[in-house]
N, C-alpha and C positions, 0 to 999 in steps of 0.2 A: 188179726181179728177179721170173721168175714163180714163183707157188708149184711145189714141188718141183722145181724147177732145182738145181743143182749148181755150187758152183765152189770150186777148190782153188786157193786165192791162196798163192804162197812168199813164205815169211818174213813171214808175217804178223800173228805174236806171238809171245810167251813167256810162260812160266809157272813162278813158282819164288816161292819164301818165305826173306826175308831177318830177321834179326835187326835189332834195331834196335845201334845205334853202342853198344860197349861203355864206361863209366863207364869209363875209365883202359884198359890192356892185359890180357888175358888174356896169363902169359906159358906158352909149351911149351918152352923151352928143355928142359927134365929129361924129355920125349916125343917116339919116334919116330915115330907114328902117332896115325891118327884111326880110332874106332870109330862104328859107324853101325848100330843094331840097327833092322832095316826090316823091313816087309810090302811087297813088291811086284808086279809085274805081270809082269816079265819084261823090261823097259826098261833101258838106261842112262839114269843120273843125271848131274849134273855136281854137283860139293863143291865150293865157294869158300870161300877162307878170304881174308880181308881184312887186310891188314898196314896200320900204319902207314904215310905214304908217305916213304921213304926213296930210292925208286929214279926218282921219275918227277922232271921240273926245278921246282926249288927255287918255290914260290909257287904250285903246281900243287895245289890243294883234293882232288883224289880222291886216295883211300886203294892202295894197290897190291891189285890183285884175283890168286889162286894159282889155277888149276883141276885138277881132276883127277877121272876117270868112277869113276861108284861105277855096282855093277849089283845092280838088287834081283830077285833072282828071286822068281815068281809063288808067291802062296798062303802061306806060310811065312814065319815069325820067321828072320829070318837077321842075321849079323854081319859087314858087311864092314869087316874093315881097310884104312887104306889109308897107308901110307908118305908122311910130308910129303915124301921125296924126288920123291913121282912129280907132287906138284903143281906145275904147270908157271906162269909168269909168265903173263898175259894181259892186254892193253887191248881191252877193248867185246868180250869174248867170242875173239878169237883170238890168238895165241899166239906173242910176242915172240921172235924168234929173236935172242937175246942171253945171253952167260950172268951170269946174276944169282942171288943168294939169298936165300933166302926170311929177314927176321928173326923167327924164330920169339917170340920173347920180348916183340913187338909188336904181338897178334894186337887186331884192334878188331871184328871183326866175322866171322858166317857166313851159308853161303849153298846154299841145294839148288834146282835148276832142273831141267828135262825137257831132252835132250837128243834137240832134235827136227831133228838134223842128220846124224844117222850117225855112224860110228867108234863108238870106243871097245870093246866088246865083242862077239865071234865069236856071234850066234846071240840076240844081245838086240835087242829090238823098240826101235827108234826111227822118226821121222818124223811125219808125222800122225795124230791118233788121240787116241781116251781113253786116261787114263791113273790110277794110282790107284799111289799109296807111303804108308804111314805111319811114321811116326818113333814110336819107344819109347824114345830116350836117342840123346846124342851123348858120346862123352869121347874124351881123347888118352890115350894107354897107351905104356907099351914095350914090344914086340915080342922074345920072348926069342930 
C-alpha cells in the first residue's frame, strides 16, 4: 500500500463493548425498559441484551442475542429508553424472522456496538467513520 492511498474495504470490522457473562441471571421480569444515559455523536447504537439460551437447539453453547438501535445524539447527557419489546431476536447480527420471546427473567449479559450499517434512525449518522458514545449508567425501569 502507498503512503497516502485510500481504501475503503466493507465490512471490515466492528466495534462495541460487551459485559463479561453475568454470575447467575439478571432478572427484568418486574421492567419494561432499558435506560441508557449517553454522550453521543449523532450515531445510531445497537443494545444487545443476551438471554439465556432457551430458543436456539438444545446443546447449542451460545446464549440467545435481543437487538435494538438506541440513538445518541451529539454533545449532550441524554436518556434513551428503550422498550424490551422493540428488541428484536437476532443470530450473528441479523434478525430471525420468527416469532419468539424474549425471557426476560434470564438476562446473562450486555452489549453496545456502532451501528455501521444504516437503518435504524431518520437523520443519525452511521457507516464509516469515527465515532465517540459515553455510558454514565445503564438500568431497566418501568415506563409509566
Amino acid at each position: 500500500m502507498r503512503e497516502g492511498s485510500k481504501w475503503n474495504i466493507n465490512r471490515s470490522g466492528f466495534c462495541g463493548m460487551r459485559s463479561k457473562k453475568f454470575d447467575g441471571f439478571i432478572d427484568l421480569e418486574g421492567y419494561d425498559s432499558i435506560a441508557l444515559r449517553l454522550k453521543g455523536d449523532g450515531r445510531c447504537y445497537i443494545s444487545t441484551i443476551y438471554t439465556e439460551n432457551w430458543v436456539n437447539s438444545p446443546g447449542q453453547a451460545e446464549d440467545n442475542s435481543w437487538q435494538a438501535f438506541v440513538f445518541a445524539p451529539k454533545g449532550n447527557w441524554y436518556t434513551a429508553k428503550v422498550p424490551l419489546t422493540r428488541y428484536l431476536p437476532t443470530w450473528k447480527g441479523n434478525v430471525i424472522d420468527a416469532e419468539m420471546e424474549m425471557n426476560p427473567g434470564h438476562v446473562v449479559g450486555m452489549s453496545l456496538s456502532v451501528n455501521a450499517q444504516g437503518g435504524g434512525f431518520i437523520g443519525a449518522k452511521s457507516g464509516a467513520g469515527d465515532f465517540q458514545v459515553e455510558i454514565d449508567w445503564i438500568k431497566a425501569v418501568r415506563m409509566p
